[in-house]
mmCIF file as Biopython writes it, N, C-alpha, C and O atoms, coordinates in Angstrom:
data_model
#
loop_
_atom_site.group_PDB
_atom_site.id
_atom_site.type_symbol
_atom_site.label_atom_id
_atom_site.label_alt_id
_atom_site.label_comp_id
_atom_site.label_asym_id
_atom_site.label_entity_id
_atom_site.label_seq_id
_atom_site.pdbx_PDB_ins_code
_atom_site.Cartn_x
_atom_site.Cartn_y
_atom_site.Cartn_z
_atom_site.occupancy
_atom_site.B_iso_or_equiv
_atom_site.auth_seq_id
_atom_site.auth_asym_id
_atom_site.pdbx_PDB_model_num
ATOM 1   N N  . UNK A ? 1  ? 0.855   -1.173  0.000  1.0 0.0 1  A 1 
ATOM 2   C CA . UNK A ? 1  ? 0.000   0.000   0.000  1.0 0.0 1  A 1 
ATOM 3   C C  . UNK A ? 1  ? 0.898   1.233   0.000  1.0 0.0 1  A 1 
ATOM 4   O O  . UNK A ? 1  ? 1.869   1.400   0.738  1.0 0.0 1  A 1 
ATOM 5   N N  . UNK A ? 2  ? 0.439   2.077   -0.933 1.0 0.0 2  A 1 
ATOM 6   C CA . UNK A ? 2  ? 1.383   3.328   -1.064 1.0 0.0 2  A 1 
ATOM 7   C C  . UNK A ? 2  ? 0.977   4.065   0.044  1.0 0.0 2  A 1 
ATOM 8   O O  . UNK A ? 2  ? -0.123  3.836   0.547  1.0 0.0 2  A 1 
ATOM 9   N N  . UNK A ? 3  ? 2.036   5.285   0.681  1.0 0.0 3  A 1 
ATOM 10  C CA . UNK A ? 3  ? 2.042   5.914   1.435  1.0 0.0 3  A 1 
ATOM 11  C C  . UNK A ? 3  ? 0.351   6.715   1.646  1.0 0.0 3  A 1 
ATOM 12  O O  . UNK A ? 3  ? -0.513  6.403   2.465  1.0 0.0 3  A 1 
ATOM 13  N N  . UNK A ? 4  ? 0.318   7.533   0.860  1.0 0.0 4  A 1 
ATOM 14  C CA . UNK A ? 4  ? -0.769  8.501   0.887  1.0 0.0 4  A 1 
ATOM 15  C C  . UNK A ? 4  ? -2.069  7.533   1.005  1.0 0.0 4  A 1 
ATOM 16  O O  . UNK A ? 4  ? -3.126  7.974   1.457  1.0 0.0 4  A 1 
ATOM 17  N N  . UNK A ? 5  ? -1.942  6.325   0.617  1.0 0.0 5  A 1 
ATOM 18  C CA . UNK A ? 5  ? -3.527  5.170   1.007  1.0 0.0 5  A 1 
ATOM 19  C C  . UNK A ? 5  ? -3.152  4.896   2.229  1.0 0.0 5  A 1 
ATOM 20  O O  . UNK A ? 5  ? -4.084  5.070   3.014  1.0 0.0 5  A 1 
ATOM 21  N N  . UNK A ? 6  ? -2.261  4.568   2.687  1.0 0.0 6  A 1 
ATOM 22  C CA . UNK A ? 6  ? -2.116  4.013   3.925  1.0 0.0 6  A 1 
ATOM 23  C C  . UNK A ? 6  ? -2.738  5.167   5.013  1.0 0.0 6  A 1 
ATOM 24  O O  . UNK A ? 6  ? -3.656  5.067   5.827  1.0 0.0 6  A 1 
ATOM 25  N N  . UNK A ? 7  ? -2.140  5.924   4.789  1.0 0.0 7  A 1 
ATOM 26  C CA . UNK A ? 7  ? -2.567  7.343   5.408  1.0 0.0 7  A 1 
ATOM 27  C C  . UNK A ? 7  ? -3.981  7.804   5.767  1.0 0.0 7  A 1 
ATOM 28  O O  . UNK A ? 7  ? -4.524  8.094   6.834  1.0 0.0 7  A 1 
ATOM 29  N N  . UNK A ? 8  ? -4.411  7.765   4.399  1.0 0.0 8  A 1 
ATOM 30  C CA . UNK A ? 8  ? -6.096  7.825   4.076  1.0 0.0 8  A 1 
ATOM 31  C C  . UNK A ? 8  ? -6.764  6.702   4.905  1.0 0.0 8  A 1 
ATOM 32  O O  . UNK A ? 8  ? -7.702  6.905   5.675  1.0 0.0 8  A 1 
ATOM 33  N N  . UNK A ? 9  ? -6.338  5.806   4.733  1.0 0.0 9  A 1 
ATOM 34  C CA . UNK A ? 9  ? -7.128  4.507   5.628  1.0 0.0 9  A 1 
ATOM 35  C C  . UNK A ? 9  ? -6.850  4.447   6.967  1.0 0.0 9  A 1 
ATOM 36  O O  . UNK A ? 9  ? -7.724  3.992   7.706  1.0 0.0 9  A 1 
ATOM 37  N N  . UNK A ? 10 ? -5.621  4.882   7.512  1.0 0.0 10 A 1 
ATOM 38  C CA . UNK A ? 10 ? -5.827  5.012   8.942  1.0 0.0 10 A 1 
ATOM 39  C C  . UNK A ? 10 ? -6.517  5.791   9.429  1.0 0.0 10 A 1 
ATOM 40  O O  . UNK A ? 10 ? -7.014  5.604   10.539 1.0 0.0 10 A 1 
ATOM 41  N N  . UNK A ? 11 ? -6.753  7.050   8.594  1.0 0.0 11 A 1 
ATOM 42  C CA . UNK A ? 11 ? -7.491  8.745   9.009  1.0 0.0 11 A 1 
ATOM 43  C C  . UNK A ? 11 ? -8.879  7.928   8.975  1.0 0.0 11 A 1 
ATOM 44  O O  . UNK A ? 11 ? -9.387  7.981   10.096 1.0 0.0 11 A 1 
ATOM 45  N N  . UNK A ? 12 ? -9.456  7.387   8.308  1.0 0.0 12 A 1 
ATOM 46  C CA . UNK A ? 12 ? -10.627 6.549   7.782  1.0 0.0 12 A 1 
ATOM 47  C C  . UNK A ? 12 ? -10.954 5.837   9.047  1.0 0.0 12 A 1 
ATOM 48  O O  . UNK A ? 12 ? -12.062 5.968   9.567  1.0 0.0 12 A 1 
ATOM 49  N N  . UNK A ? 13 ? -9.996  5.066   9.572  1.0 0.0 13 A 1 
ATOM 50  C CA . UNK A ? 13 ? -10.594 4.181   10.805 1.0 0.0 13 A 1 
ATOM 51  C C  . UNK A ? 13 ? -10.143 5.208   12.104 1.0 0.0 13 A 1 
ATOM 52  O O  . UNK A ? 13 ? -10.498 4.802   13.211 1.0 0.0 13 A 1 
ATOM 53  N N  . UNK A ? 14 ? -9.595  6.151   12.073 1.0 0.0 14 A 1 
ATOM 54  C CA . UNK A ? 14 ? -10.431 6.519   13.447 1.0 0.0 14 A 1 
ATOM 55  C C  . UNK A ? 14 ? -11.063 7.292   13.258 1.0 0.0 14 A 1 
ATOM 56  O O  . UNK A ? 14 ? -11.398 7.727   14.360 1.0 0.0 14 A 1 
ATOM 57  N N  . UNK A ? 15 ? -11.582 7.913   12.398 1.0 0.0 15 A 1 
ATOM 58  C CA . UNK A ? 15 ? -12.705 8.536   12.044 1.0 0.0 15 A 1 
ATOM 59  C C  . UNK A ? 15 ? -13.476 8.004   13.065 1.0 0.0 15 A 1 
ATOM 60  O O  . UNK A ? 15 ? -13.594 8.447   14.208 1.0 0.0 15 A 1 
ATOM 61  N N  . UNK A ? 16 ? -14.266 6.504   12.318 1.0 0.0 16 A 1 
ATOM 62  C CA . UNK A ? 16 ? -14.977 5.792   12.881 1.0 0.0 16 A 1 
ATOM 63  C C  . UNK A ? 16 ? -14.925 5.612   14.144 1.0 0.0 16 A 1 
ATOM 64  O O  . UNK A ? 16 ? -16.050 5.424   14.606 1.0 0.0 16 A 1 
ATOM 65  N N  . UNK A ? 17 ? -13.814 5.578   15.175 1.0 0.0 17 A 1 
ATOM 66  C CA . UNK A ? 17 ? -14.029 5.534   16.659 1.0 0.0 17 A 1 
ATOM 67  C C  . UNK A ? 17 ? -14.588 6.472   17.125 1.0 0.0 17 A 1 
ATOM 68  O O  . UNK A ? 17 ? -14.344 7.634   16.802 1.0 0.0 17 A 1 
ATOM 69  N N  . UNK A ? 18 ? -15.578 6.057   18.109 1.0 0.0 18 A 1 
ATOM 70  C CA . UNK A ? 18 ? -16.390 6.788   19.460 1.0 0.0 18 A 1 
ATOM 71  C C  . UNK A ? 18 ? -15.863 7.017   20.391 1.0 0.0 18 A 1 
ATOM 72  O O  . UNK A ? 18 ? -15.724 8.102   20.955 1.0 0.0 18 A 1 
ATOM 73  N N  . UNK A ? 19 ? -15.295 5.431   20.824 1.0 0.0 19 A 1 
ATOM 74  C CA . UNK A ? 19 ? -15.318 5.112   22.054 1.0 0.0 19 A 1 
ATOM 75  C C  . UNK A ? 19 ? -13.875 6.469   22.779 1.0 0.0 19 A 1 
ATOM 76  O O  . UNK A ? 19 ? -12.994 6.681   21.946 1.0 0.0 19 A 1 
ATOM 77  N N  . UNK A ? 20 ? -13.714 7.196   24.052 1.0 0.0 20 A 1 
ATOM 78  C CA . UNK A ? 20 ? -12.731 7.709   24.310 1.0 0.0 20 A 1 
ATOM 79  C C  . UNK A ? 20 ? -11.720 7.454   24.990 1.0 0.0 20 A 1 
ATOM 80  O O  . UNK A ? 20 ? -10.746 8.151   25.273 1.0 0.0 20 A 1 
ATOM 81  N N  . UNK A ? 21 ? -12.078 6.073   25.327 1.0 0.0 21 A 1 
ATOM 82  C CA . UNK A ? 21 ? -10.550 5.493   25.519 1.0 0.0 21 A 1 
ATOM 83  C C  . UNK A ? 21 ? -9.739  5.056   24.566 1.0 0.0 21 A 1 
ATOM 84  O O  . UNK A ? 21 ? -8.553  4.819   24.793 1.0 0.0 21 A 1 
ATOM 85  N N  . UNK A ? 22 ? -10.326 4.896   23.329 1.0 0.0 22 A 1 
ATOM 86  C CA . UNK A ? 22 ? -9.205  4.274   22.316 1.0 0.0 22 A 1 
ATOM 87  C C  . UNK A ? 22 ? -8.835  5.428   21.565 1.0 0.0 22 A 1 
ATOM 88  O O  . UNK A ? 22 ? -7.972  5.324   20.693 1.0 0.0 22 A 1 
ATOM 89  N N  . UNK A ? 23 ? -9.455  6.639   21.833 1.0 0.0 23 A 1 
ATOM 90  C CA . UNK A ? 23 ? -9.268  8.011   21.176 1.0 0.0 23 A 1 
ATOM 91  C C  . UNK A ? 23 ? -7.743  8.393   22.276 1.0 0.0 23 A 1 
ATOM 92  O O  . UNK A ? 23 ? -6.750  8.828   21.692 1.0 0.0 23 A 1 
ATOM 93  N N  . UNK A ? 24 ? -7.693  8.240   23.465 1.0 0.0 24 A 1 
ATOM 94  C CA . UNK A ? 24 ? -6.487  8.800   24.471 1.0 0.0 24 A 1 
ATOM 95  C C  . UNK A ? 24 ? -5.831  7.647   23.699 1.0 0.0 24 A 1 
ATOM 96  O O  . UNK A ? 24 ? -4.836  8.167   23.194 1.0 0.0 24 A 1 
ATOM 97  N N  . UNK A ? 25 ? -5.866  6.370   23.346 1.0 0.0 25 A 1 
ATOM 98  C CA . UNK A ? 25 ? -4.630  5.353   23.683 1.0 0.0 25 A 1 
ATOM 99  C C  . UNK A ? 25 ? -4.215  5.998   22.185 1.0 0.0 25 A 1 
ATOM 100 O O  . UNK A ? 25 ? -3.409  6.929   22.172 1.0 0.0 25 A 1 
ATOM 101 N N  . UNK A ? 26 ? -4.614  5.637   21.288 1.0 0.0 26 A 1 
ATOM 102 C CA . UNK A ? 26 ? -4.257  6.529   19.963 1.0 0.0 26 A 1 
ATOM 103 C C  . UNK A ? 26 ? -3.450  7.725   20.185 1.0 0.0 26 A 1 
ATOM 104 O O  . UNK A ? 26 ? -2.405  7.842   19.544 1.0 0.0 26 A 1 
ATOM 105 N N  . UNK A ? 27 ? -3.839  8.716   21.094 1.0 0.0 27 A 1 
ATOM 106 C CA . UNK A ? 27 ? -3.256  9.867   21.170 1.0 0.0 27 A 1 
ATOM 107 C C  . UNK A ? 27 ? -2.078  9.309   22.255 1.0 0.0 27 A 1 
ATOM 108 O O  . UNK A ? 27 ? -1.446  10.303  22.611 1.0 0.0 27 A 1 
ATOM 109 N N  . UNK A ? 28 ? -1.596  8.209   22.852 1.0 0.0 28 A 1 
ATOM 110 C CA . UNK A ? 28 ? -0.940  8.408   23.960 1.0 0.0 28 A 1 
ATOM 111 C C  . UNK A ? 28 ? 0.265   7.631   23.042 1.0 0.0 28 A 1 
ATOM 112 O O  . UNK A ? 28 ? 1.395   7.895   23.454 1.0 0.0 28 A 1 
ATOM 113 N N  . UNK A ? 29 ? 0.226   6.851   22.039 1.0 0.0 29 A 1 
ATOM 114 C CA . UNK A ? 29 ? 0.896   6.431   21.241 1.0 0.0 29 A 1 
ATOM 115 C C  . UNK A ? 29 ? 1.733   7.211   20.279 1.0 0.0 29 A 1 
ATOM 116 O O  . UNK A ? 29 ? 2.921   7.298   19.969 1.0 0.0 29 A 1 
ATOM 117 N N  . UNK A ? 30 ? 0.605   7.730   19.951 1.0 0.0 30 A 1 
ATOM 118 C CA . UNK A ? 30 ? 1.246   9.008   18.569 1.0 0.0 30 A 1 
ATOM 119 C C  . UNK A ? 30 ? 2.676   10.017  19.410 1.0 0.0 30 A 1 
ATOM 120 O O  . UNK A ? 30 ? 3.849   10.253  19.118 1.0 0.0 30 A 1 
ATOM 121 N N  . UNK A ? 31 ? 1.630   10.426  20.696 1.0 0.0 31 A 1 
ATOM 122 C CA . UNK A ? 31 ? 3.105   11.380  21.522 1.0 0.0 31 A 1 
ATOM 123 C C  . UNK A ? 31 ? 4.153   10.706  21.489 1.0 0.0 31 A 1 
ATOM 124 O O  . UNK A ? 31 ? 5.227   11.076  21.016 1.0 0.0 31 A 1 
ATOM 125 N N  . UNK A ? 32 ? 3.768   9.055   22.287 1.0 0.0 32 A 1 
ATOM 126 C CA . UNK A ? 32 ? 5.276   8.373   22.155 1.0 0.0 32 A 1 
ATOM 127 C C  . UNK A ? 32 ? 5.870   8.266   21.521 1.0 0.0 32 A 1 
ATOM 128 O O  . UNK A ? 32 ? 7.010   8.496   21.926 1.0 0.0 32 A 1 
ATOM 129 N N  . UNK A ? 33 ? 5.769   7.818   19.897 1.0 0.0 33 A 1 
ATOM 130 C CA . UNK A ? 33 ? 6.524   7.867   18.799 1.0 0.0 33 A 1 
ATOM 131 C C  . UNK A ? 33 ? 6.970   9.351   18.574 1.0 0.0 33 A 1 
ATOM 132 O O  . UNK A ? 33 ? 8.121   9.582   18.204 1.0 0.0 33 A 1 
ATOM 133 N N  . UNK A ? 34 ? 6.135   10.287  18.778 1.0 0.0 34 A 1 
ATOM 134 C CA . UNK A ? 34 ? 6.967   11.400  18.475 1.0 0.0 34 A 1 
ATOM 135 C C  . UNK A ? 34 ? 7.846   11.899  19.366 1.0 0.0 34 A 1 
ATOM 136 O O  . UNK A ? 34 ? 8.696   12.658  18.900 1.0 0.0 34 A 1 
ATOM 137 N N  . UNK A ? 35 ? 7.874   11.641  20.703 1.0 0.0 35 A 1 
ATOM 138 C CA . UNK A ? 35 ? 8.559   11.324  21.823 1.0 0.0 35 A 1 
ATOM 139 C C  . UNK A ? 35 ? 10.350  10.962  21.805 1.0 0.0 35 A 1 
ATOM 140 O O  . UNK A ? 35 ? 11.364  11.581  22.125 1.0 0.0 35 A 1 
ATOM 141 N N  . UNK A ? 36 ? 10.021  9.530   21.207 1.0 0.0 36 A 1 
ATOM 142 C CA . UNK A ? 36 ? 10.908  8.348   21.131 1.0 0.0 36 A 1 
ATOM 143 C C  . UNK A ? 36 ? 11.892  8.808   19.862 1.0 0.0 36 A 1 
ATOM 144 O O  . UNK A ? 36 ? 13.060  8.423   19.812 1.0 0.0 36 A 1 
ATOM 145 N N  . UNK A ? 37 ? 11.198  9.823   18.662 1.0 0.0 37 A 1 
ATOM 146 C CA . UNK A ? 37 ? 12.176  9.466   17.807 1.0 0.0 37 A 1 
ATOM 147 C C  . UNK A ? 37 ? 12.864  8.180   17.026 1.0 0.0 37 A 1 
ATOM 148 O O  . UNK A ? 37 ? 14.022  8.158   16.610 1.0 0.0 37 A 1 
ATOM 149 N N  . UNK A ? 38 ? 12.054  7.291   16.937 1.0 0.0 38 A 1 
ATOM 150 C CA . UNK A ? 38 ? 11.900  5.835   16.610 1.0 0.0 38 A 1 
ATOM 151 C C  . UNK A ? 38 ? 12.468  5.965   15.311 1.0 0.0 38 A 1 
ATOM 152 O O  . UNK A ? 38 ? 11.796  6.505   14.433 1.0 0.0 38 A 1 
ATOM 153 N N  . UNK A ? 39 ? 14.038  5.388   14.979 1.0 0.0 39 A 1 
ATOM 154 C CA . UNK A ? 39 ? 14.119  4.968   13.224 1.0 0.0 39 A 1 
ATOM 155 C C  . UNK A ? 39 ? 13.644  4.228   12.788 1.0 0.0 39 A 1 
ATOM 156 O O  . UNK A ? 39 ? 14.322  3.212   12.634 1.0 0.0 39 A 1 
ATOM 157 N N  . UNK A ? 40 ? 12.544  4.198   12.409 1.0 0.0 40 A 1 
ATOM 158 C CA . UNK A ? 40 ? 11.324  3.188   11.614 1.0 0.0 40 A 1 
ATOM 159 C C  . UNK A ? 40 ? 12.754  2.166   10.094 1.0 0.0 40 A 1 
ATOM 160 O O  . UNK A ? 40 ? 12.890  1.037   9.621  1.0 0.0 40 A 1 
ATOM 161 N N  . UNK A ? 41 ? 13.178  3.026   10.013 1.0 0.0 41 A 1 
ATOM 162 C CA . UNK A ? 41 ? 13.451  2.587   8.894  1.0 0.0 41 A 1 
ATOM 163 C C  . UNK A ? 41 ? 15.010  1.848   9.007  1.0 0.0 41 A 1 
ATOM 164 O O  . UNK A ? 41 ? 15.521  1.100   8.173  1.0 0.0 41 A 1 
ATOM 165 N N  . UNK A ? 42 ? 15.464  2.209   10.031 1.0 0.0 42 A 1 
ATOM 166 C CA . UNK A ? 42 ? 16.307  1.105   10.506 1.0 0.0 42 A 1 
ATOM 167 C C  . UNK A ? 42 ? 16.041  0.220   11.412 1.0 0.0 42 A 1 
ATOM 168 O O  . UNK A ? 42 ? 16.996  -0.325  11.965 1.0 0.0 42 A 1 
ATOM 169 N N  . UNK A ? 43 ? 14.811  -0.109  11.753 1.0 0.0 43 A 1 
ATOM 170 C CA . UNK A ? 43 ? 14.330  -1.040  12.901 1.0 0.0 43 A 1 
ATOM 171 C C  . UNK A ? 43 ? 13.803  -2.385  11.171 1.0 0.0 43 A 1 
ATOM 172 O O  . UNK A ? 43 ? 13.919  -3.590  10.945 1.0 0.0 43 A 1 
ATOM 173 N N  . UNK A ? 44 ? 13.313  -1.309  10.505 1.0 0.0 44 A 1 
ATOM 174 C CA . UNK A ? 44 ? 12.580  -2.322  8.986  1.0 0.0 44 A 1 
ATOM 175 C C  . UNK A ? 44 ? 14.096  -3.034  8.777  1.0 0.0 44 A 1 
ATOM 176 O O  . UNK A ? 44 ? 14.045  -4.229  9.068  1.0 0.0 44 A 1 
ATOM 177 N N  . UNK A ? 45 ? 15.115  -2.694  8.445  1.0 0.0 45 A 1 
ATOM 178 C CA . UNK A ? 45 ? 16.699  -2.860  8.121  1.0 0.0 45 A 1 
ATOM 179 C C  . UNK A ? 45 ? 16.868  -3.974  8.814  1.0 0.0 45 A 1 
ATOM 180 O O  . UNK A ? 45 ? 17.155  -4.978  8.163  1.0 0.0 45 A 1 
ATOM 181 N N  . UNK A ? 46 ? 16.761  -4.068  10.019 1.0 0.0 46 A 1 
ATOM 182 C CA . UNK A ? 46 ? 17.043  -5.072  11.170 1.0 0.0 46 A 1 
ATOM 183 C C  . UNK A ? 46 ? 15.961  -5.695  11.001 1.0 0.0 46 A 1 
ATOM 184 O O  . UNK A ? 46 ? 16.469  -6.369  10.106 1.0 0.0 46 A 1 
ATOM 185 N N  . UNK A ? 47 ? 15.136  -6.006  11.037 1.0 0.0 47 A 1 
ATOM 186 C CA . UNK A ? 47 ? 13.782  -7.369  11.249 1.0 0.0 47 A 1 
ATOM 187 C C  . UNK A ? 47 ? 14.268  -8.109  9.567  1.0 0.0 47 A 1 
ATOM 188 O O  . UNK A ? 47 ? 14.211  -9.334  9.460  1.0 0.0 47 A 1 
ATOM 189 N N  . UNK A ? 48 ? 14.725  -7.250  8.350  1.0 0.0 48 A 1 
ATOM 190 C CA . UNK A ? 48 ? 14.343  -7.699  6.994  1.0 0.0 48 A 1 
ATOM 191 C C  . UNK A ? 48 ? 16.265  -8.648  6.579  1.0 0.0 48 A 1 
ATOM 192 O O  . UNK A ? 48 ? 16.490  -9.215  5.509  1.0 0.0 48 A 1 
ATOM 193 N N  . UNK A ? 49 ? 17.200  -8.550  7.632  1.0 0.0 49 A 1 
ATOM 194 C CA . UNK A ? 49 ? 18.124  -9.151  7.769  1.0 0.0 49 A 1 
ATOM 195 C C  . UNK A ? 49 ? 18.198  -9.964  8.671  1.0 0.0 49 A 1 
ATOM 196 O O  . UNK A ? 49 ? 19.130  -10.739 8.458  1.0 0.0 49 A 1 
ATOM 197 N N  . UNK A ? 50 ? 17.597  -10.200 9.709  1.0 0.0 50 A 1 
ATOM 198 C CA . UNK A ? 50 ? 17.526  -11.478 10.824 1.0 0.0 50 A 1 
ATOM 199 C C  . UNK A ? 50 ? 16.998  -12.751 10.160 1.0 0.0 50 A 1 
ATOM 200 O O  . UNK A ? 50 ? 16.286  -12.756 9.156  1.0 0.0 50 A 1 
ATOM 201 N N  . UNK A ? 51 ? 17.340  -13.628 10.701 1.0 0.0 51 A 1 
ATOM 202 C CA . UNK A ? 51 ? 16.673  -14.970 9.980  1.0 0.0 51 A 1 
ATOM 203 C C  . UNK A ? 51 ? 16.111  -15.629 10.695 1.0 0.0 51 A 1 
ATOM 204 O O  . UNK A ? 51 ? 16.736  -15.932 11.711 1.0 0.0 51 A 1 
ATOM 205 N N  . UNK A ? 52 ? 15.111  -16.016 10.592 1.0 0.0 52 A 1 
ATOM 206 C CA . UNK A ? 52 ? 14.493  -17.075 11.384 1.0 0.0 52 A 1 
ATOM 207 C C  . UNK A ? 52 ? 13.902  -18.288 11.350 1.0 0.0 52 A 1 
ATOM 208 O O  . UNK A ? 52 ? 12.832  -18.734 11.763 1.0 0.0 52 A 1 
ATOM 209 N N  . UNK A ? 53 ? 15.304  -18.950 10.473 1.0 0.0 53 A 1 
ATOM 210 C CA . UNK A ? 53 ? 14.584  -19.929 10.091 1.0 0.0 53 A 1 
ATOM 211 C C  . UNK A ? 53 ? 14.833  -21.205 11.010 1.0 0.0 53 A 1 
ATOM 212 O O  . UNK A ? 53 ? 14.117  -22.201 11.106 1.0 0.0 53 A 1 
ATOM 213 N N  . UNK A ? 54 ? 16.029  -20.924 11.661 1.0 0.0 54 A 1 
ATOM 214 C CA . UNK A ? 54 ? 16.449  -21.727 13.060 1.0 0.0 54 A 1 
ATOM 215 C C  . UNK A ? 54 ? 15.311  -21.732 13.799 1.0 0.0 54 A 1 
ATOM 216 O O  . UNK A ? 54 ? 14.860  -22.846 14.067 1.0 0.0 54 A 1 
ATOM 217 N N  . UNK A ? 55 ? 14.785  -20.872 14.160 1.0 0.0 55 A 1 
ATOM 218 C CA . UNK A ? 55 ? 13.945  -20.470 15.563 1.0 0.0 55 A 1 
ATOM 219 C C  . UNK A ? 55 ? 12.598  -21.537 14.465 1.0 0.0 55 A 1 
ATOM 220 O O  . UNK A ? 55 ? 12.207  -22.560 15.028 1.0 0.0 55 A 1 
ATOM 221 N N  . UNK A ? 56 ? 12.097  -21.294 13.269 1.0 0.0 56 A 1 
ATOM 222 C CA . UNK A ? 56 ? 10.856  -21.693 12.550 1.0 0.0 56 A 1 
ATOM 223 C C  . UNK A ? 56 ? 11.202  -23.218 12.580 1.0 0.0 56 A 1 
ATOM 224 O O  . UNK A ? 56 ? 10.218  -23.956 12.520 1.0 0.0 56 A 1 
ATOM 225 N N  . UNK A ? 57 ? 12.222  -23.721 12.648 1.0 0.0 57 A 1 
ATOM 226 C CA . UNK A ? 57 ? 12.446  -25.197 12.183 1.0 0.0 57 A 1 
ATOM 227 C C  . UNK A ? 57 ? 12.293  -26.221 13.550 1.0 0.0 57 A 1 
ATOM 228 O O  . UNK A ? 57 ? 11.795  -27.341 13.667 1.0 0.0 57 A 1 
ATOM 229 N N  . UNK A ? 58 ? 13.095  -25.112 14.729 1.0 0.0 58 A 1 
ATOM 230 C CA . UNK A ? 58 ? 12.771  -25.844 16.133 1.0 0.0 58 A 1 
ATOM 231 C C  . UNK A ? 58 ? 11.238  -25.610 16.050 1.0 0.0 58 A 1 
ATOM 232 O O  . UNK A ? 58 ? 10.683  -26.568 15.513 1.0 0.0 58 A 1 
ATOM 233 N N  . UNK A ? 59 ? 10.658  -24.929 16.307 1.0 0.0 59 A 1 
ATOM 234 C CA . UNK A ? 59 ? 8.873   -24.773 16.303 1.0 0.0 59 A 1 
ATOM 235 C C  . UNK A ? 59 ? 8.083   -25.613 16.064 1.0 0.0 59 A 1 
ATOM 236 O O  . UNK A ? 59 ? 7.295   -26.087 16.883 1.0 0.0 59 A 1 
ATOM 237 N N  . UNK A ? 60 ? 8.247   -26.110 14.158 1.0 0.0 60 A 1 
ATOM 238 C CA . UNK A ? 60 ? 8.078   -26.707 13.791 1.0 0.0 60 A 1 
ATOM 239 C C  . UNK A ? 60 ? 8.010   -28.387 14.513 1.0 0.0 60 A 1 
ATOM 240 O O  . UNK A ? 60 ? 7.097   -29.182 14.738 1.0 0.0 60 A 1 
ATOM 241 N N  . UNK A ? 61 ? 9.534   -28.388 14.715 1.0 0.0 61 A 1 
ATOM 242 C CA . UNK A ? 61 ? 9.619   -29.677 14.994 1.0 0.0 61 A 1 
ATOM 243 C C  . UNK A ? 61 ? 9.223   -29.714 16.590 1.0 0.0 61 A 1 
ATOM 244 O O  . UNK A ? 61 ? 9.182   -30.929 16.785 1.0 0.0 61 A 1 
ATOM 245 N N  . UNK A ? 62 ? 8.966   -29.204 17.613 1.0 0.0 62 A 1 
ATOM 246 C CA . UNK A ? 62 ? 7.938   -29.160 18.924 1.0 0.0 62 A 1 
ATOM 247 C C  . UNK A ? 62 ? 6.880   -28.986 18.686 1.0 0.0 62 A 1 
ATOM 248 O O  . UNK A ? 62 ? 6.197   -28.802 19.693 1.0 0.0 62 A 1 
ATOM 249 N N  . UNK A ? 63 ? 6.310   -28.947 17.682 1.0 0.0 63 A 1 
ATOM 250 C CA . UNK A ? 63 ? 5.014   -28.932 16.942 1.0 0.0 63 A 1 
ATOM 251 C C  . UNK A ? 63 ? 3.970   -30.512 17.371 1.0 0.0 63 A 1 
ATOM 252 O O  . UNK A ? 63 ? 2.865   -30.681 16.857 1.0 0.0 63 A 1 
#
C-alpha cells in the first residue's frame, strides 16, 4: 500500500471511533513515537536481515 492510502485509511478508521478510551490510547501512542524518535526505517533494516529460520524449524519440529 502506497504511502498517501495508507494514510487515508488510517485517518478513515479513526474517524470511525467513538469510544474515548481508544481516542487517548491513539493519542498516547502518537506522543510516544513522536517522543521516542523511533528509526522506523532502521528497525525495517534489522527485522528484513535477521533470519528465522532456526527459531521456525525448532517450532516446527515441537510442533
Amino acid at each position: 500500500m502506497e504511502k498517501e492510502q495508507l494514510k487515508h485509511h488510517i485517518l478513515q478508521r479513526i474517524e470511525n471511533i467513538n469510544d474515548m478510551n481508544v481516542l487517548n490510547a491513539i493519542q498516547s501512542i502518537l506522543n510516544t513515537l513522536e517522543n521516542e524518535e523511533i528509526d522506523f526505517n532502521n528497525i525495517n533494516e534489522v527485522l528484513e536481515k535477521e533470519d528465522f529460520t532456526d527459531y521456525i524449524k525448532e517450532w516446527v519440529k515441537n510442533m
